[in-house]
C-alpha positions in Angstrom: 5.8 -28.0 -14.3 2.7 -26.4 -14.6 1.7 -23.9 -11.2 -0.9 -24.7 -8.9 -4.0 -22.3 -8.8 -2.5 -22.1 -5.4 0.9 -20.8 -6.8 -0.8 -18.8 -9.3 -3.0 -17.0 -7.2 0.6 -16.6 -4.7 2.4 -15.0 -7.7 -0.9 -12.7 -9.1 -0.7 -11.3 -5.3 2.9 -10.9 -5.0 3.3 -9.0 -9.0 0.1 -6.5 -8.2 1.9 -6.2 -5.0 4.6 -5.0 -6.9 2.7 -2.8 -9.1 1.1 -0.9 -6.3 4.9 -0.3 -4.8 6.4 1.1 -7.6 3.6 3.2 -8.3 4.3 4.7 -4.6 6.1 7.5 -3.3 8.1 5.0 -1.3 12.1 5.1 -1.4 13.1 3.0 -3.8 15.7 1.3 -1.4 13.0 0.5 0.7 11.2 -1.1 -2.6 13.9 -3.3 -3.4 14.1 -4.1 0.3 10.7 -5.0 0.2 11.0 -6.7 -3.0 13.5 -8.9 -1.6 10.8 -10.1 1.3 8.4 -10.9 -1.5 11.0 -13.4 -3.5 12.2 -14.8 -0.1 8.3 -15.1 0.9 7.5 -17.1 -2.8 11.4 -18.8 -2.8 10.7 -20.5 0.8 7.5 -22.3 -0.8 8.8 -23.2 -3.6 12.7 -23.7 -3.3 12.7 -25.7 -6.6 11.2 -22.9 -8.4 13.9 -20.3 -7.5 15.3 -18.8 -10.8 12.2 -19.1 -12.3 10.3 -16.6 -9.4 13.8 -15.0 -9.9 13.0 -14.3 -13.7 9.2 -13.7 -13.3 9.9 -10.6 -11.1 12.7 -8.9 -12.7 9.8 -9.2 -15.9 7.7 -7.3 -13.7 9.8 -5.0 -12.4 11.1 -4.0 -15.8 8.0 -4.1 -17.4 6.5 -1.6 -14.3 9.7 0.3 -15.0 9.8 0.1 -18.6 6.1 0.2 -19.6 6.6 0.6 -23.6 7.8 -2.2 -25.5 11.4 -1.6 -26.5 14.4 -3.3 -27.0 14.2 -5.3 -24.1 16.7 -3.5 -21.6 15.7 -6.1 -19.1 16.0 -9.7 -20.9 19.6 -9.5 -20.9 20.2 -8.6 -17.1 17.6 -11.7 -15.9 20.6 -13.9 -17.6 20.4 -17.2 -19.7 18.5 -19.2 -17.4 15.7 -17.0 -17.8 13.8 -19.0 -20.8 10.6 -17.6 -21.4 
């Protein structure tokens, strides 16, 4: 199902939101925590959607993590139901 410019524009907020916390001197228990809120935030509008948003921000956290494209570390932790 193709996203709503409504949804898009949701998950453009929610990934640059996550850019401009891991670029921060903030704990990083207090990013996951925080990261947490932001899936809850995009699961409770779209409950259907769930391990797709699921997949979509473990991308971006590894690719903020893991700028340089390398073997992937990341694709096999966001599991099989992850198709991209």
């Amino acid at each position: 199902m193709p996203a709503t410019a409504h949804q898009q524009a949701e998950f453009q907020f929610a990934r640059e939101s996550l850019a401009r916390l891991w670029r921060s001197e903030v704990r990083l228990a207090e990013r996951w925590a925080r990261y947490d809120l932001i899936r809850e935030h995009l699961v409770q509008q779209w409950p259907a959607e769930a391990t797709r948003i699921d997949c979509m921000m473990l991308d971006w956290v590894c690719a903020l993590r893991h700028p340089e494209p390398a073997a992937d570390p990341c694709s096999a932790r966001a599991g099989p139901n992850c198709a991209k």
